[in-house]
N, C-alpha and C positions, 0 to 999 in steps of 0.2 A: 499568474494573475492573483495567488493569495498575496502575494507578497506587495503588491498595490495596496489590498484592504489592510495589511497589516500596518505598513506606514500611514494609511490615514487615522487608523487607531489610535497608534500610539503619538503621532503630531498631535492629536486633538486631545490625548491624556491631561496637558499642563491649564487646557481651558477646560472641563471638565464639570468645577462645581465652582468656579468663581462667583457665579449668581447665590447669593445667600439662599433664594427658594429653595436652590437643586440641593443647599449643604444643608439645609434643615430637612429635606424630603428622604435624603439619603439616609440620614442617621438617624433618623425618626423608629422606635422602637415598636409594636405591637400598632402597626401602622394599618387599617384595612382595606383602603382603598384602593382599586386599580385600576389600569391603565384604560381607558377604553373611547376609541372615537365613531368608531362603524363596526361593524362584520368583517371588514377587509383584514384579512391576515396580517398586516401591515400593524394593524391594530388591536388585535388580538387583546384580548383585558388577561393581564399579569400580573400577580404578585407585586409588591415592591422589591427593588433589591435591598436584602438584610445582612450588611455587612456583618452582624453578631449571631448569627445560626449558631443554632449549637451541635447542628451534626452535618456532614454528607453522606451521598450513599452512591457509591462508584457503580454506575453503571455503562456498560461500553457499548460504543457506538456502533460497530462489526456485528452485535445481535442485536442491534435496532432496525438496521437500515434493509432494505430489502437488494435483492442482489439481480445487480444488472443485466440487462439484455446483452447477451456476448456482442453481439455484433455490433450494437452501440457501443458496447465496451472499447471495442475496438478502433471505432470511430474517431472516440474522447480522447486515445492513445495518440489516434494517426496526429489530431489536432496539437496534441501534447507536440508531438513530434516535431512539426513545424513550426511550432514556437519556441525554436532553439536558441538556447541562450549567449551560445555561441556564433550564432548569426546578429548580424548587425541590422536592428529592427527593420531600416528600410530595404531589407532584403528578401522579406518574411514577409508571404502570401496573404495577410490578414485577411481577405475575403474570404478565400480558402477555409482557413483556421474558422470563420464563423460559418460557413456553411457545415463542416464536422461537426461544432458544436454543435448546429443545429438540428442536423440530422439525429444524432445521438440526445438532443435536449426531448426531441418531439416525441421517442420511447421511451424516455421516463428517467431517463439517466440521470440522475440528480449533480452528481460532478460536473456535468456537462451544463445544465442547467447553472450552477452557479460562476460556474467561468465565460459562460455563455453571458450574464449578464457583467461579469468585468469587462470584459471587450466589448462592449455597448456603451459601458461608461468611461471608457479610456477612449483618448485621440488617436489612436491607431488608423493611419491610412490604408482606404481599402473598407475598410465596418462599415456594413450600408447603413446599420443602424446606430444610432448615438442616442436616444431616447430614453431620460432616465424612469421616466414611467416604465417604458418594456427590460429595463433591468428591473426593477422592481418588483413587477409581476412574474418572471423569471421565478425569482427568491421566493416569491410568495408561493407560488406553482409547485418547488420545493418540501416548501411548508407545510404544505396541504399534506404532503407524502410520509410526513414526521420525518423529516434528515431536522437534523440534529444541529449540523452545521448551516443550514438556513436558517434558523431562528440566531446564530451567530451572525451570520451574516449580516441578519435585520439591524441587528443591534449596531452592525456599522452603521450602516444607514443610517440609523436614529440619531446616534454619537454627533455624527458630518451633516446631519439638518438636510437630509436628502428625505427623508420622509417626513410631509407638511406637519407641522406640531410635535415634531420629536425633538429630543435632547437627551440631556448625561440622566436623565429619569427613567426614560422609557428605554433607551439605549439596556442600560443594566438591569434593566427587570428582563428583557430578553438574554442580556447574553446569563444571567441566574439560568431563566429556561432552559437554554439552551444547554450549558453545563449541565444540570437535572438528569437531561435528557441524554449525552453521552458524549457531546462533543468534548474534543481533548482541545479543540483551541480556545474554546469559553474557559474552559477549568485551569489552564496552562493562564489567561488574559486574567483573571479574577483570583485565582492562586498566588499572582504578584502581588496584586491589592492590598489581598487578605493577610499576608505574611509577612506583617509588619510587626515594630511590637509594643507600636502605641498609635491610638487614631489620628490621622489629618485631613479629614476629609476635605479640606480646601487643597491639599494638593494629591486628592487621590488615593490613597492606601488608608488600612485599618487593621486593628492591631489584634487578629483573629489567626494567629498560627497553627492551630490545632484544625481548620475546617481550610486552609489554606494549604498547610502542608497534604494534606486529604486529597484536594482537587489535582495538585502537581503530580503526586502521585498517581493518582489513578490515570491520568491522561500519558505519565511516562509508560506506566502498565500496557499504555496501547500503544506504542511507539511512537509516542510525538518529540521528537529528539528535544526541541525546544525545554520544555518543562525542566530536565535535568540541568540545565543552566541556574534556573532559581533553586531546583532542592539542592544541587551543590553547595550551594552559598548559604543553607539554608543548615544540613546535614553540619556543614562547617562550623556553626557557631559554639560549639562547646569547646573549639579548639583542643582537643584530644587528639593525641595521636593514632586512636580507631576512627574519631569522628573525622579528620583530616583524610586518612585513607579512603574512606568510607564516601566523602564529599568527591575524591579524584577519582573512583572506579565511577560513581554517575557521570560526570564529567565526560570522560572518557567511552562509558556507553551510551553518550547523546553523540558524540562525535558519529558512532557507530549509527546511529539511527538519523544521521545529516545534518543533526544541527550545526551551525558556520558558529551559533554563539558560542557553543560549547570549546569550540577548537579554540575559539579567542580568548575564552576566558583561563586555557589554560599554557596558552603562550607564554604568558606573562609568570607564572606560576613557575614553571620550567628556569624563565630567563633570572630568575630570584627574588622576583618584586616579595617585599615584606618578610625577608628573610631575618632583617633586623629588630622586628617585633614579636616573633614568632609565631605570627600566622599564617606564612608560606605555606601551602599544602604537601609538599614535595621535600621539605630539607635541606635542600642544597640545587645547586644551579646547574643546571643539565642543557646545555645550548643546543646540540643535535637532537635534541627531542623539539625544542623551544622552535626548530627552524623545519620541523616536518608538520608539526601542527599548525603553523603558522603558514606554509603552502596548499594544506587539506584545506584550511578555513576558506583561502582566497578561491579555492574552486568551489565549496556547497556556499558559499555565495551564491551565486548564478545561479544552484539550481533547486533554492528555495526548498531543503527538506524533499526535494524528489529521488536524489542520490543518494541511495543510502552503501554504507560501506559496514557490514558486517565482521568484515573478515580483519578489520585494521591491524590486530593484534601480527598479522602476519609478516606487516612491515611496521608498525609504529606500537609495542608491546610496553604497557607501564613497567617501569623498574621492580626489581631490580631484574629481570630479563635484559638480554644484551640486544642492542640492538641488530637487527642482517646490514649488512652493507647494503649503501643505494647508490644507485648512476647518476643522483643528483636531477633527474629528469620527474617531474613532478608529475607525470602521466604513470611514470614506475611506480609512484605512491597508488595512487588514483585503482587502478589495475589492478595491483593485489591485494587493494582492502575490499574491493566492490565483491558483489554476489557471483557465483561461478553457476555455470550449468554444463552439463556435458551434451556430446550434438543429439537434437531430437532424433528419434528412430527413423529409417524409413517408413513412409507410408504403402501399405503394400498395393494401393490401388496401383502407384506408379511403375509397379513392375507388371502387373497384366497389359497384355494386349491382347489383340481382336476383340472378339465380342465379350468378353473379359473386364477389357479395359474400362476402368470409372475414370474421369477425370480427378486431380488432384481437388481437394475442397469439394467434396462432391461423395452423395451416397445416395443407396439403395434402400425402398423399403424392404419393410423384414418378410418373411412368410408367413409369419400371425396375421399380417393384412391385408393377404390374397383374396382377390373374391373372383376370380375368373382362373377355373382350370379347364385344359382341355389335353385330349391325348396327343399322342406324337404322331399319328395316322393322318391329322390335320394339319392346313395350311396355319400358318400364324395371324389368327384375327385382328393383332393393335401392335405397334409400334412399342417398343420399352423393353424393360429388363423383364426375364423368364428363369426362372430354376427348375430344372426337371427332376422326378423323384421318382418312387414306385414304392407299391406297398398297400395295405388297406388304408382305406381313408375314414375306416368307423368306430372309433370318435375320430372326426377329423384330425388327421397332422399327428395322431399319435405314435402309427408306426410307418411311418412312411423313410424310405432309405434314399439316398443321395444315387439317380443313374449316370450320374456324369462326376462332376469334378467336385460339385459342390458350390460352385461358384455363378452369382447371376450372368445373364450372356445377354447381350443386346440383339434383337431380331424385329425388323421393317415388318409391317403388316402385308402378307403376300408371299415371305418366305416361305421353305420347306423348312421344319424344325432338324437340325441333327443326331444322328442316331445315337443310343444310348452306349457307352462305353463296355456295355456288357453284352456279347457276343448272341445271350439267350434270352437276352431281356428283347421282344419282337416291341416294333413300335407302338401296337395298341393297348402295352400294358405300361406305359410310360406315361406320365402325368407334367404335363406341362403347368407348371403357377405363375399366373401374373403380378407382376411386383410393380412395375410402376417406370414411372421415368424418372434419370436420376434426379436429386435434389439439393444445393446448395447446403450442405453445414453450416453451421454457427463454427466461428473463430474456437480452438481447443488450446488445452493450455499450452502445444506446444508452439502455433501462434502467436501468443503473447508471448511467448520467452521468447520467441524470434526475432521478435519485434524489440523489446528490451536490450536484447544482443544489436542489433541496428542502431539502437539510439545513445548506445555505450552505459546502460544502466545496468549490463549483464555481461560478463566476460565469459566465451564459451572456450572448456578444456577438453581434450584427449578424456575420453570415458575410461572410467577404473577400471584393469583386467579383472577384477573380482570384485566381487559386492560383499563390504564389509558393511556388517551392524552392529550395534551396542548400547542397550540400554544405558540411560543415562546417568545410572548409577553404578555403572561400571567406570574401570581406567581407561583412556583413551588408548588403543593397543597400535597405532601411527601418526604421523606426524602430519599435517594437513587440514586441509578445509573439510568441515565435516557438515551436513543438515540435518535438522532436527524437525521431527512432530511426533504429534500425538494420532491418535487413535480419531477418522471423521467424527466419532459418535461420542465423542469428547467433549463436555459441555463449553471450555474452551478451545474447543478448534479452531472458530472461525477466529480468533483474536489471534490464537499461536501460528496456527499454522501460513507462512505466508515466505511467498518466492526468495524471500532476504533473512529469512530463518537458518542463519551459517553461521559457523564459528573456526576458526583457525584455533588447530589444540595440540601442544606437544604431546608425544608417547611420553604414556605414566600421570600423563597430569588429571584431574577429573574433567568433565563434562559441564561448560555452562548450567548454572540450575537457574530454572524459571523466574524463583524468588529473587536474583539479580536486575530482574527488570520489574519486580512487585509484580507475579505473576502468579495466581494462587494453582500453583500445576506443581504435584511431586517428580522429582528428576525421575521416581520409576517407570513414570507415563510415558517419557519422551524416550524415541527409538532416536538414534544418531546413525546415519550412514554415509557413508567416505567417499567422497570424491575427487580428493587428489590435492595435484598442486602445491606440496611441500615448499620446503624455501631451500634454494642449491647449495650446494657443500661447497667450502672454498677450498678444502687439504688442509682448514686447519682444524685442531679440535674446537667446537663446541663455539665457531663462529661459521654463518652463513650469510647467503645472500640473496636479497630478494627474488625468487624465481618467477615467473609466467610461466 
């Protein structure tokens, strides 16, 4: 569904300021008036947008936004899911898909909120609702919560005269907010603008490279693969042979973070375009690169920066690395660039039985919440889970010891409780605690990676016999898919650490550093542990081939 608002963005870039008012309003310097029709979020009174700022100040969206209700999380995923890109829309449950929005919109999900109101604005059969009013309020609803990406959103709206009295004025003084604020798709939309190197405002761009290159950056910092498509070209311009490499390693980690542009833009680079001026990025003409990038691109098409492939390097490695052999089979590519996980544990509820047994998805309160104990001499007064214990109880629960297994047991109101597992422990020194009846969990992460693995965004591997670690400023001591984070209490955690934080790293080579993605994290911070998945030996030296 971004991929809707993105195309009407960018359609409606070439009409933009053709009205004289909007080009004089736009370029108007120490301008004070703002925007304001009502209260309605919609309206919200904004700044101008000042194409000649003289600073940004990167702030990311990951510690702004408040973090989701799992289980609506999960919901926005299911919805994700059914809106496969590989299904042929009129196959695809759209009611469905809007009732999970829904579900997930009504606790506060904000993703779900804003996609919730693209399928309200889209013709999709099935959407009971088409009202652009209730997309609107949708966004607004958003708004209200500070995402970041709803004041982006508005700014569509405004752009496409979807909200009454908006235009390319009030458009860009939101999506500015909205940048401000953390969005990486404002900063990535206004970073192309800005990054020009002289002003047009009748067709859009200004000649602000310095506050331009700032925004791309900071939005690549959060992995919006897109961005690195402009600073490549941007990085490129001194035409150096640092500044060239320099342009292709971004390139190359937008690919990594799903951009489709980045793979395209480097097709051609590969195939030799402008080798004769000598601004080719690459040197010389490399087709079997030119014809893997050129198959990755035609897949994150479809799925719009959802796909991300961390690991690319395992099958598609810049030069001069050699490449592994491939089956030619473009699912081969797909497979061993994506994120890996190994299988989730068992859960141990599902190997108790009798009165042991919890269902799967499903828990026990704790014994800090007991308010009903009684001895073993007694019939059992309620229905639900029991722990029995022994021991003094003054101060409460302080030394109280485990008479049985340790484990809740389920018991009908009416039973006899059963005896304690110790021969001398008599029933009436035995302390029965009431716990409760089970209770429905929230989705855990390993839920979601299940879920990931079902939707083909996670490929799951054979678990490592051994858990290797290594800080990040060590050699890499195997050959393999490796993940990376930091420390919870890491001011960037929440930005770094995330399910597609992988790398494919030869023995002996160093470790990904942060700063590769303009990430201000020293490589000492980041722990790396191994997970496997090497690429196959073929018998010959020092060529391999793509493994699963």
């Amino acid at each position: 569904m971004k991929a809707l608002f993105n195309v009407l963005r960018i359609a409606t870039t070439a009409l933009l300021l053709i009205a004289s008012a909007h080009a004089g309003a736009l370029t108007s310097l120490g301008n004070k008036l703002t925007i304001a029709m009502s209260d309605q979020p919609r309206y919200e009174k904004l700044p101008l947008f000042d194409p000649h700022r003289k600073d940004f100040t990167c702030i990311y969206e990951a510690q702004q936004i408040p973090s989701p209700d799992p289980e609506s999380e999960m919901w926005f995923q299911q919805a994700l899911t059914m809106d496969d890109p590989n299904v042929p829309i009129d196959k695809i449950d759209y009611a469905k898909v809007y009732q999970l929005y829904l579900q997930a919109a009504d606790r506060n999900n904000w993703k779900a909120m804003l996609n919730l109101a693209s399928l309200i604005l889209s013709n999709r059969a099935g959407v009971p609702e088409h009202d652009p009013e209730a997309a609107i309020q949708w966004v607004e609803k958003a708004m209200k919560l500070g995402i970041p990406d709803a004041y982006d959103r508005m700014g569509v709206y405004h752009l496409n005269g979807l909200v009454k009295g908006g235009g390319a004025t009030s458009a860009y003084a939101f999506f500015q907010r909205a940048a401000d604020m953390g969005s990486p798709a404002a900063m990535t939309f206004l970073g192309y603008k800005l990054a020009a190197t002289y002003d047009n405002p009748s067709e859009g761009f200004w000649g602000n490279l310095p506050v331009g290159t700032k925004m791309l950056e900071c939005a690549f910092a959060q992995g919006y693969g897109d961005a690195a498509e402009k600073l490549g070209l941007i990085y490129a311009r001194p035409n150096t042979n640092e500044a060239k490499l320099r342009a292709l390693k971004t390139l190359h980690e937008g690919v990594k973070l799903g951009s489709a542009k980045c793979a395209d833009s480097l097709v051609p680079e590969f195939d030799g375009m402008d080798l004769d001026n000598g601004t080719n990025l690459v040197g010389h003409i490399d087709k079997a690169r030119a014809q893997r990038y050129g198959k990755i691109r035609d897949i994150l098409k479809l799925y719009d920066g959802r796909l991300k492939l961390p690991n690319l390097d395992k099958v598609l490695p810049l030069p001069p690395a050699p490449l592994p052999k491939w089956d030619g089979n473009v699912q081969t590519l797909i497979d061993g660039a994506k994120a890996v996980t190994s299988p989730p544990k068992a859960k141990q509820s599902a190997a108790l039985q009798g009165r042991e047994f919890i269902p799967p998805g499903y828990a026990v309160p704790s014994l800090n919440q007991s308010s009903i104990v009684v001895t073993g001499d007694q019939n059992v007064p309620r229905d639900g889970y029991w722990l029995t214990m022994y021991g003094s109880t003054t101060p409460p629960g302080t030394q109280l010891i485990p008479a049985r297994r340790n484990m809740p047991e389920r018991y009908q109101a009416g039973e006899r409780f059963e005896a304690s597992s110790f021969e001398w422990l008599s029933a009436d020194q035995v302390q029965w605690h009431y716990l409760g009846e089970a209770f429905a969990v929230p989705p855990q992460r390993d839920d979601f990676l299940r879920h990931l693995i079902d939707v083909g965004l996670l490929r799951e591997i054979p678990g490592s016999e051994s858990s290797i670690r290594r800080s990040g400023q060590q050699r890499c001591p195997q050959t393999g898919i490796w993940e990376g984070c930091v420390a919870e209490n890491h001011p960037l955690a929440l930005l770094y650490n995330r399910w597609e934080q992988q790398a494919f790293v030869e023995e002996g080579h160093a470790f990904p550093s942060p700063s590769e993605r303009l990430i201000d994290i020293t490589v000492s911070d980041v722990q790396w542990t191994y997970l496997g998945s090497p690429n196959a030996e073929t018998g010959m030296p020092g060529i391999y081939a793509i493994g699963l």
